[in-house]
MIVOMI-377472 format. One record per atom (N, C-alpha, C, O): residue in one letter; x negated, y, z. Coordinates in pm, whole numbers, plus 50000, padded with zeros to 5 digits. Each point is the difference from the previous one (the first is absolute). Layout:
N
AXYZ
...
***
This chain:
176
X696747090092953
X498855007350052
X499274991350100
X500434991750081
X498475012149894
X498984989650117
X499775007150107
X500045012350004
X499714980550086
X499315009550188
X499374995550055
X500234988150021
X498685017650034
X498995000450085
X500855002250148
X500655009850035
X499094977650036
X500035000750147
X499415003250067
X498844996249980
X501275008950094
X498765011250062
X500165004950137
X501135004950004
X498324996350107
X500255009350093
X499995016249992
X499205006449932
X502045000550167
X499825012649976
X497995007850058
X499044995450062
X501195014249888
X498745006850056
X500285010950095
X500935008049991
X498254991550094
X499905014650085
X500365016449925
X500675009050051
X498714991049828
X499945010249930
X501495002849915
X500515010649964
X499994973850020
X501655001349921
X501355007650111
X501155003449971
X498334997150118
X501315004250100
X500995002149954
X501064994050018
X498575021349868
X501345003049961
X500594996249898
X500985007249979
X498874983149931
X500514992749928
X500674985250044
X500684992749928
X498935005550208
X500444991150078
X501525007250074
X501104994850024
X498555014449990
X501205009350100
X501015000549878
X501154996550025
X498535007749834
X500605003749929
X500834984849943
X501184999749966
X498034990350036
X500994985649973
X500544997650114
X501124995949969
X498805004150142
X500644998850133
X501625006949974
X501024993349989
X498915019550006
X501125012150008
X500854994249891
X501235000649999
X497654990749861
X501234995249892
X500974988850039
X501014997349934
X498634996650173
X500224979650013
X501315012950104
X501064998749939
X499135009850158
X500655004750052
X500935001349995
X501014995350054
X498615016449832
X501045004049898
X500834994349905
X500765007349937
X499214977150036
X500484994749855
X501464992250114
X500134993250102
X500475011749825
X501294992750056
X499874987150003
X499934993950107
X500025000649781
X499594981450009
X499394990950145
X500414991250076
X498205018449905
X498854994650127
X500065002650171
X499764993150099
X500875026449870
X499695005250171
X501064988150117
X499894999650123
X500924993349807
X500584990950104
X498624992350050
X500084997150119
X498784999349825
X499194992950054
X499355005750085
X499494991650074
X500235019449958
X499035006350057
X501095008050136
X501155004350008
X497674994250083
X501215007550121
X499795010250064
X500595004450099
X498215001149821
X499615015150005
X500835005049917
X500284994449894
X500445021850161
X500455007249828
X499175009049956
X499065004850064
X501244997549832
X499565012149901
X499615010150096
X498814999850029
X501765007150016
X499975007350074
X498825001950133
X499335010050025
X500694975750054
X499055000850045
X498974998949939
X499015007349998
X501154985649962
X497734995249932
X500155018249901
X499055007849998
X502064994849945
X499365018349960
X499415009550096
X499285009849982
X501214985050121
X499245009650145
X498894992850049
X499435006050091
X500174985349884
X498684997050048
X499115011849948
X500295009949932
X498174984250141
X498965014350011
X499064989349875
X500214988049983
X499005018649960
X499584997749904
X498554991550031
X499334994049916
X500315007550266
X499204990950017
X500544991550059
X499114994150061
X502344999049970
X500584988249982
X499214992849865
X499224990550002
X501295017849876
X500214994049875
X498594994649991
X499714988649964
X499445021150075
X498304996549967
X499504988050118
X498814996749999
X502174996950106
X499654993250050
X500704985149935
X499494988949989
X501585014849984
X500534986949921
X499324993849857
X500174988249969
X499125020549956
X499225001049901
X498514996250032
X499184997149912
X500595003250201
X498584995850018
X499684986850100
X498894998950053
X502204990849970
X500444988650055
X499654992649883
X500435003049889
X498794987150133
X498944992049946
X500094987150035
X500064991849908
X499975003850214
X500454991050065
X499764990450123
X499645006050101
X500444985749907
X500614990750167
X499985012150084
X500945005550057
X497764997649942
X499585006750131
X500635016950014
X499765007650093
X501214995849773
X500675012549976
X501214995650059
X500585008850065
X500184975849928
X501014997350029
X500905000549926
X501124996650036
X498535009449797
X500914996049875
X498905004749925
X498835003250020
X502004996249882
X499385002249776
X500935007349928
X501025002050066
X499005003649803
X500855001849939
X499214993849897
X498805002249979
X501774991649972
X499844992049812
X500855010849886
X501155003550028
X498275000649862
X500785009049960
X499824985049852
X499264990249999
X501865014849891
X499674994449863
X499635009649934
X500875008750007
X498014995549912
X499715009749914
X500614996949889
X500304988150010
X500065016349883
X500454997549880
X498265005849918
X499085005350062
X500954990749758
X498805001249924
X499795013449985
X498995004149942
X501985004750110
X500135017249962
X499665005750120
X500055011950030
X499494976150057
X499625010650149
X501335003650102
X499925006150106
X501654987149814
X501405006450066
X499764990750126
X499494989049980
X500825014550143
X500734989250113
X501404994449976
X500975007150026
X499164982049932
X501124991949989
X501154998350116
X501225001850002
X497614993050111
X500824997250117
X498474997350123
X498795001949986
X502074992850130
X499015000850114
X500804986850061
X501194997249984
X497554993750109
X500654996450139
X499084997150117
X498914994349993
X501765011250132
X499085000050102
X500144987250108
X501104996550042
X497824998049992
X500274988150052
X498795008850149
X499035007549989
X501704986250141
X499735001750122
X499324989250080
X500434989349959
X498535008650155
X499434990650039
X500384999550126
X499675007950088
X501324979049925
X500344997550154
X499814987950087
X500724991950060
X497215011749909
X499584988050091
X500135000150156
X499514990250058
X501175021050030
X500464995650103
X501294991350009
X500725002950096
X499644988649837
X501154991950023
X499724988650042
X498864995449993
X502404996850069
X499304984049997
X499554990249871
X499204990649995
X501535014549919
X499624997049866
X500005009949927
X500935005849944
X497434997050059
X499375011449883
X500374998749901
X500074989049946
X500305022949995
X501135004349884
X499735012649934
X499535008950071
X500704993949798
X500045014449932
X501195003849987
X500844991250016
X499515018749961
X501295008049999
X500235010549877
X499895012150016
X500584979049804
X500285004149944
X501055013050017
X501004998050068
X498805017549863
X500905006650069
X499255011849811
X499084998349920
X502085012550097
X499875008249907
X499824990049842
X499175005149925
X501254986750039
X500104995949827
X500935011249924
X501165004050005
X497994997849942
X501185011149860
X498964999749912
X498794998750013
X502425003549837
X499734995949856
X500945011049967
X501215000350023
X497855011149905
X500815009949964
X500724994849871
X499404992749921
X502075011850058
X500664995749879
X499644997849876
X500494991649924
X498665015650055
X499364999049857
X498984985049998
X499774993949896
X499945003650181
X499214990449998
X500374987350116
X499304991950060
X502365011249935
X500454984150033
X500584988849904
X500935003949930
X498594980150052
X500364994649955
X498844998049888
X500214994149894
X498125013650155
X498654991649900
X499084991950082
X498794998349987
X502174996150117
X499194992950119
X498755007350077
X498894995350025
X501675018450007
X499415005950053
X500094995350183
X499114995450071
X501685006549947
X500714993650173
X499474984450032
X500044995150113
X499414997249756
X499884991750068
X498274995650021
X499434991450068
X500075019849833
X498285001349998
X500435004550121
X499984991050084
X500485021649966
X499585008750137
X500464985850114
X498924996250046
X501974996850001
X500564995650076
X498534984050022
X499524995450104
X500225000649752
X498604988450023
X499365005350044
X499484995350101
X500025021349841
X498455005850098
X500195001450147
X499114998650084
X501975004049936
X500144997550146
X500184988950060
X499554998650114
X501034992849831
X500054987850033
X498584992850023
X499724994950109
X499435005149785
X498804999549975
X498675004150096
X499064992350020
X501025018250023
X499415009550095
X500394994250128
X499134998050084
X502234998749942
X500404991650170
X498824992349998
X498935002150057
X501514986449850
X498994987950023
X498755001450012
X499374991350061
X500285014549912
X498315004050046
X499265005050091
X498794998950019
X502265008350053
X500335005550129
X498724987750075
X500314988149988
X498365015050084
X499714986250073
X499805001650126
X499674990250068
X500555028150017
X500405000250123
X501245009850022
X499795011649966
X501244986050077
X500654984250024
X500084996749834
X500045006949897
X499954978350136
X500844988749821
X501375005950099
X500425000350115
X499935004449724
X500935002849984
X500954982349988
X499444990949937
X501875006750125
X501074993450001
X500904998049859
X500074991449913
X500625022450116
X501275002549898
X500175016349975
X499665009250074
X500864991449824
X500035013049931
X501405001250069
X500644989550011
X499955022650040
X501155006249974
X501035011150015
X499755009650072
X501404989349863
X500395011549954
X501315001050067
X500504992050079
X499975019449875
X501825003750058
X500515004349838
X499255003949910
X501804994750084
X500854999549845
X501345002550072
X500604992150072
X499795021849892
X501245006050021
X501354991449947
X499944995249886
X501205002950190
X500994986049950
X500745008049830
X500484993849905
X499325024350115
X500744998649893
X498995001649886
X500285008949921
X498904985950062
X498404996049892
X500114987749953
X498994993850034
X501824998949898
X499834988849983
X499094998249889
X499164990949998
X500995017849908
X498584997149899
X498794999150100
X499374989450000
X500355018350064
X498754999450048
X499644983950056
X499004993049983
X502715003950115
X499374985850069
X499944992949918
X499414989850036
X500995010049834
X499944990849889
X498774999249963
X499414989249999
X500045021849966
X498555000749964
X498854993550120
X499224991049968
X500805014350158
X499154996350115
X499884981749986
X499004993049997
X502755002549993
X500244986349975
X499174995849839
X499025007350017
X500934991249952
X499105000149855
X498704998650010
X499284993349926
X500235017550226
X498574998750030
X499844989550090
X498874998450046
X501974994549989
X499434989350100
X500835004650146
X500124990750079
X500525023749968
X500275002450116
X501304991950034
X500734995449912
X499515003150236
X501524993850025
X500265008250085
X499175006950059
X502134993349957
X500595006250115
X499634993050135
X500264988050004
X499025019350142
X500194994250111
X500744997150103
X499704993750101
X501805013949854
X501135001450083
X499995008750094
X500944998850080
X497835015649952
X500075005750062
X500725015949910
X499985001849878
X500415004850193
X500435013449961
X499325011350112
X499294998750099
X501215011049841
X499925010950049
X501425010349938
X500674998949898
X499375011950229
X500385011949915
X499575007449911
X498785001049990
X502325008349896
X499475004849953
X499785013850064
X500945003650072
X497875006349918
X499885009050115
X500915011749956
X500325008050087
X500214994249765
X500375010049928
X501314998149947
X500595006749914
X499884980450167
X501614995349947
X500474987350144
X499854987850009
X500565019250054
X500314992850110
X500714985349958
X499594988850034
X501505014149888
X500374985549942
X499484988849933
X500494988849983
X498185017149973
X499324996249924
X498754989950091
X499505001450112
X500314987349769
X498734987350077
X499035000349885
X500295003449885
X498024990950173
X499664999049895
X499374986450077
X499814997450118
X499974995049752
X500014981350056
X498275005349969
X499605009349930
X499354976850186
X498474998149960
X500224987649908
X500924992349976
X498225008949996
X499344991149863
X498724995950011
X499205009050026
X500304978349961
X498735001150056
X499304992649913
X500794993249934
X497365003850014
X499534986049931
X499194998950084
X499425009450053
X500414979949968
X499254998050051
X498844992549945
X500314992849904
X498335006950134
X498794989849960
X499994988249992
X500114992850099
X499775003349794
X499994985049941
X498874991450081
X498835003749995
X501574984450081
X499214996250058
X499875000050145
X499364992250070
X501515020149971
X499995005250163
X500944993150067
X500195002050119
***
């Protein structure tokens, strides 16, 4: 199946809420995400219409959705703008590829448009793209690795598994 990359719309909210609640819910993915189910189900519905109508720099994120040729949402990923740093940076965050449509290089159209979109970034130029990848995800870091990301040796906790780390990953701009 083919897809249209696309930003979400103001008007999609709830089809945005409704792929959100899925990436949650799928046993596979919700390790990535460190919101649960639960919360983002209690959000107010003009949360949802505010996350849906983030456009960009100056919103402080995007959502990129993949359309499939039938109009289905495949998957989503939201990339964040964190030109207050010392080195201006985006903040890949929310990637999910609903099951049915993992493994037609869907994740890696969504993961270039964002990638894609950093670099163009021209207040702030954007630096380096990056991400957090949960330690027990290794497909995922496999995949991120594939796109060019490396590990930076920084961690964090995980907020929803105390034992738990998730390593950054970062690319940075060719040239910088």
């Amino acid at each position: 199946m083919g897809y249209v990359i696309r930003l979400a719309r103001a008007d999609e909210w709830e089809r945005l809420k409704e792929l959100r609640l899925a990436a949650l819910g799928d046993p596979v993915a919700r390790v990535a995400f460190n919101e649960t189910l639960e919360e983002a189900a209690g959000q107010t519905d003009e949360l949802w219409r505010r996350r849906a109508a983030r456009g960009g720099v100056g919103d402080g994120a995007i959502t990129f959705i993949g359309e499939g040729g039938d109009g289905s949402w495949g998957g989503m990923v939201v990339v964040l703008v964190e030109g207050d740093r010392e080195v201006p940076q985006t903040h890949v965050v929310g990637v999910y590829v609903r099951p049915e449509h993992r493994g037609a290089g869907l994740a890696q159209e969504l993961l270039g448009a964002a990638i894609r979109w950093s670099w163009g970034i021209t207040e702030p130029v954007v630096a380096r793209v990056r991400l957090w990848v949960h330690e027990g995800n290794g497909r995922a870091e496999a995949f991120y690795r594939g796109m060019g990301f490396v590990t930076t040796g920084r961690t964090v906790g995980d907020p929803k598994n105390a034992g738990a780390v998730e390593r950054e990953m970062a690319l940075g701009r060719q040239g910088a």
